[in-house]
C-alpha positions in Angstrom: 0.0 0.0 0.0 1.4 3.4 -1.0 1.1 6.8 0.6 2.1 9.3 -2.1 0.9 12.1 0.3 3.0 11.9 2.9 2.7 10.4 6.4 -0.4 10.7 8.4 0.2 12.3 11.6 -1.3 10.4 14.9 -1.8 11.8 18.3 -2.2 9.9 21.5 -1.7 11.1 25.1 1.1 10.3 27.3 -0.6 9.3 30.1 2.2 6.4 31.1 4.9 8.0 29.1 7.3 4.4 28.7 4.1 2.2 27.7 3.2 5.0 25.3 6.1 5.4 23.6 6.8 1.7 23.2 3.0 1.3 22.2 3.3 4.1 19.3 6.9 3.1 17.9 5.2 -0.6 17.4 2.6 1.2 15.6 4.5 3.3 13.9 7.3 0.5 12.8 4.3 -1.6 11.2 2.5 0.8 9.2 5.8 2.2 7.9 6.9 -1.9 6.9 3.6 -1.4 5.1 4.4 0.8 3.0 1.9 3.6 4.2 4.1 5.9 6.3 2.9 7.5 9.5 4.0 10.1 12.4 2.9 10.3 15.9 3.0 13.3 18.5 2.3 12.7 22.3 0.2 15.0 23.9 0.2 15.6 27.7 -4.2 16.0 28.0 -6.7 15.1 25.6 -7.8 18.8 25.5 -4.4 20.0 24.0 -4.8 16.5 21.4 -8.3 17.2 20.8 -7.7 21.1 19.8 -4.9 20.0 17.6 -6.7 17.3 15.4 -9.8 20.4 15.1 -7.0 22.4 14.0 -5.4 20.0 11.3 -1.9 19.7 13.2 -2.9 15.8 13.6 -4.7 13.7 11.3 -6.1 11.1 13.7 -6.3 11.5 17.5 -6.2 8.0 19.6 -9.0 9.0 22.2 -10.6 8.2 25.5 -14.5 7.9 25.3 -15.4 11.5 26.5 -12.7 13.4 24.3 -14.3 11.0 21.4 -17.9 11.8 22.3 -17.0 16.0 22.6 -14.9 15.6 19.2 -18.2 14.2 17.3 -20.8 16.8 18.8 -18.5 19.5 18.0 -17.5 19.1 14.5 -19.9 17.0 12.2 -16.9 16.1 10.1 -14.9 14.4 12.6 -15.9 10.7 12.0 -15.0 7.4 14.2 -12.7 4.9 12.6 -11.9 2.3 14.7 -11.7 0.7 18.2 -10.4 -2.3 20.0 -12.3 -5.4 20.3 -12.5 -4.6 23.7 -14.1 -1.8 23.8 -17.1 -2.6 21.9 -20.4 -3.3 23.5 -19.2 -2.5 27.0 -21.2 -1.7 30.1 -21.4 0.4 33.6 -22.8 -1.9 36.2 -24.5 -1.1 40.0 -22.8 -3.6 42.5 -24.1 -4.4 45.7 -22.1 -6.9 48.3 -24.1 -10.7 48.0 -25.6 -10.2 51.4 -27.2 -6.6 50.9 -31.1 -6.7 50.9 -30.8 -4.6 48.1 -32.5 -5.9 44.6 -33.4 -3.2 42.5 -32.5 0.6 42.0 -36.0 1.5 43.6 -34.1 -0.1 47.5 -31.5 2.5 46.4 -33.5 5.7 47.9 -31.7 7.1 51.0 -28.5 4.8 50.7 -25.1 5.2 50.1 -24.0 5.5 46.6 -20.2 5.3 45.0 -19.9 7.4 42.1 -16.9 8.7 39.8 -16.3 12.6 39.8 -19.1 13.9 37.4 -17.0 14.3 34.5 -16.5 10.6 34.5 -18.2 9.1 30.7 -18.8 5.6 32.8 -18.1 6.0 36.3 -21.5 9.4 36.2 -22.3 10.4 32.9 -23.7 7.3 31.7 -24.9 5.8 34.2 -26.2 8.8 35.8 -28.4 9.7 33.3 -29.8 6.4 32.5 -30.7 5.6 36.1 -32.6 9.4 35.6 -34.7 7.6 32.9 -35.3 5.1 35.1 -36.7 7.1 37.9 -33.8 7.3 40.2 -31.8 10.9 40.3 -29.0 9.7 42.5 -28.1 13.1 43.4 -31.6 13.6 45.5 -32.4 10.0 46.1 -29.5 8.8 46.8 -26.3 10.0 49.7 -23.2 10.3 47.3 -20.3 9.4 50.1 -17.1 11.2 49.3 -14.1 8.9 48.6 -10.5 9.6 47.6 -9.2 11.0 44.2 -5.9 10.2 42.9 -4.4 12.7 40.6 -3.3 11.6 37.6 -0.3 12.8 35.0 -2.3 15.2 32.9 -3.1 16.7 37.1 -6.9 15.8 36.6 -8.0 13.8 39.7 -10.4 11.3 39.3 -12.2 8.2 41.8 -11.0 4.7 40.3 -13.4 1.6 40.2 -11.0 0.5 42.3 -11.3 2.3 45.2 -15.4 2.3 44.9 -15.2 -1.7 44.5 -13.3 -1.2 48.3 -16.0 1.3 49.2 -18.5 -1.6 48.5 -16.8 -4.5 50.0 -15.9 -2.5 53.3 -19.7 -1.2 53.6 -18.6 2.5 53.4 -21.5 2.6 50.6 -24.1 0.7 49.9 -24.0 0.0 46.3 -21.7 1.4 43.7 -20.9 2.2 40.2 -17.9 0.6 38.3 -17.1 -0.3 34.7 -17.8 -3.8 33.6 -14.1 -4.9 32.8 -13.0 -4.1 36.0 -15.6 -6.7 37.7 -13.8 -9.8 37.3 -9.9 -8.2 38.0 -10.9 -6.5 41.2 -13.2 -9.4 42.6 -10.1 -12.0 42.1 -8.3 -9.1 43.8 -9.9 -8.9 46.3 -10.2 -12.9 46.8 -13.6 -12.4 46.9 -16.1 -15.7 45.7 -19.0 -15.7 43.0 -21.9 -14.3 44.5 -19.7 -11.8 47.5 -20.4 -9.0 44.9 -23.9 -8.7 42.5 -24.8 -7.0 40.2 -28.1 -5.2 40.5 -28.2 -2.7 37.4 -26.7 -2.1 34.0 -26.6 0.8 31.9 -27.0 0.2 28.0 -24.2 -1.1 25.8 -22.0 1.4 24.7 -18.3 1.9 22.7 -15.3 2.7 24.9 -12.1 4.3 23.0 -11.8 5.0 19.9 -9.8 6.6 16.5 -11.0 10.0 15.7 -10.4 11.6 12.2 -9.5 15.5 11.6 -12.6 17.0 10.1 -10.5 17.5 6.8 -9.0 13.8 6.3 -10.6 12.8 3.4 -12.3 9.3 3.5 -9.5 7.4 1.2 -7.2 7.9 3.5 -8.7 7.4 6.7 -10.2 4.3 4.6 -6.4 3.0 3.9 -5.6 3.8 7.4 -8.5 1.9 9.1 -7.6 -1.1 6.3 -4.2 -1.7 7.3 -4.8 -1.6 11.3 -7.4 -4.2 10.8 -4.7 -6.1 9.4 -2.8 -6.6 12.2 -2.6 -9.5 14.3 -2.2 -10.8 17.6 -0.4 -13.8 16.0 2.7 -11.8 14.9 5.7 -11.7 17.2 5.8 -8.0 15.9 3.1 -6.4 17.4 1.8 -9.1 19.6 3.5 -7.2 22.8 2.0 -4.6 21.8 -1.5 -5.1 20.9 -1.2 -6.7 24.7 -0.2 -3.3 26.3 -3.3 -2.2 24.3 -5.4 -4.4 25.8 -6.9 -6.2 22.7 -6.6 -9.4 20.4 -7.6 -7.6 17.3 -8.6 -3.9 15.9 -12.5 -3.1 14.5 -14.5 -0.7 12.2 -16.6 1.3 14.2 -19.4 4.2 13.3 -20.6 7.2 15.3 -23.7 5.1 17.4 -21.3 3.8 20.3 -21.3 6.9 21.4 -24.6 8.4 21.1 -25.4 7.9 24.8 -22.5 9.8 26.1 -23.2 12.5 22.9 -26.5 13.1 24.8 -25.9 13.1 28.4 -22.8 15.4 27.1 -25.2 17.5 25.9 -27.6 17.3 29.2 -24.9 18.2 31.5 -23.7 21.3 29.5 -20.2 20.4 28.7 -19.9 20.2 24.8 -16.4 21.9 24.0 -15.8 22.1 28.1 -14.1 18.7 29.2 -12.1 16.3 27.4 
């Protein structure tokens, strides 16, 4: 495959600098081999990365959920290419401990809730307004407990589903709200046995991270792009270390409706072009 037009320039953050680095030269080293050259720039938030792909300095932005979701609303010609196998068709759950009396999100009123900060696409937003559909507005029904943030490298400070899996096991709060591929890591963790934690709600299906695409690549070339990531393989010594640190067995096409849930509770909370 031949890129006459010169090398398409990525942009990812740098939120664990060494992984990222090794992460993006495997990438880069592949798609080079191939024939169809690329670049890639590290940013340090997804705010500076998502300016610079509206602004054409990058041609494809490697994003989180939320800087995804804000890119889409706010430019009609920014488009999704493609995500990991894991991050389709994923899920926020309400967990319980096995002996609670609670069973549905109606025993919720007046308890003890675990929640991400509000800016958090499946820890509040999601989940948050779904649960609203459903009847329950968690900041009125429900006593949000207060648990510790850690502060991460781009200095944002955000509640783990780590620490409100512990809130839930330690009985701090009642019930909490985690994101499903965490469920099965922190129970084994925690050396807890089937049925210690339940699960007593889900929110809808949604898409996690994803490739964004500048709002003036054209669709050849995000096309060739997409083409030769799907190509890759968890099968070649190459990449397979990789595509590991990536957390997935394989790349996929994706289209705009994974996101559609977080577009609108985006849109709800009033923070289209605020947070990435």
């Amino acid at each position: 495959m031949s890129n006459s037009e010169g090398p398409l320039v990525l942009g990812a953050t740098a939120a664990d600098p060494k992984r990222a680095v090794l992460i993006w030269n495997a990438i880069r080293k592949y798609f080079v081999e191939a024939g169809f050259p690329v670049e890639y720039a590290l940013f340090s938030t997804y705010d500076a990365m998502s300016s610079a792909l509206l602004a054409g300095y990058i041609d494809i932005a490697w994003n989180a959920p939320m800087a995804h979701a804000q890119l889409l609303e706010q430019n009609t010609n920014c488009r999704t290419l493609a995500m990991r196998d894991t991050d389709e068709n994923v899920q926020s759950l309400l967990i319980v401990r096995g002996d609670s009396d609670i069973e549905t999100i109606d025993d919720l009123r007046g308890l003890r809730l675990a929640t991400g900060v509000e800016t958090s696409s499946e820890l509040w937003l999601l989940p948050v307004t779904q649960l609203a559909e459903e009847g329950l507005d968690v900041r009125t029904d429900c006593s949000l407990i207060e648990l510790d943030s850690t502060q991460y490298s781009d200095l944002q400070r955000w509640v783990d589903d780590r620490t409100i899996f512990e809130a839930v096991v330690n009985q701090s709060a009642d019930a909490g709200i985690i994101f499903e591929p965490w469920l099965q890591p922190l129970t084994r963790r925690h050396g807890l046995e089937e049925g210690e934690i339940r699960i007593i709600w889900r929110t809808r299906s949604y898409a996690h991270c994803a490739f964004t695409s500048s709002p003036t690549l054209t669709e050849r070339r995000s096309d060739q792009f997409v083409d030769l990531l799907l190509s890759m393989s968890s099968d070649d010594p190459h990449i397979a270390e990789m595509m590991k640190m990536e957390h997935l067995t394989k790349w996929v096409r994706a289209t705009d409706d994974g996101w559609s849930d977080l577009r609108k509770a985006i849109v709800e909370a009033d923070l289209v072009g605020k947070i990435y």
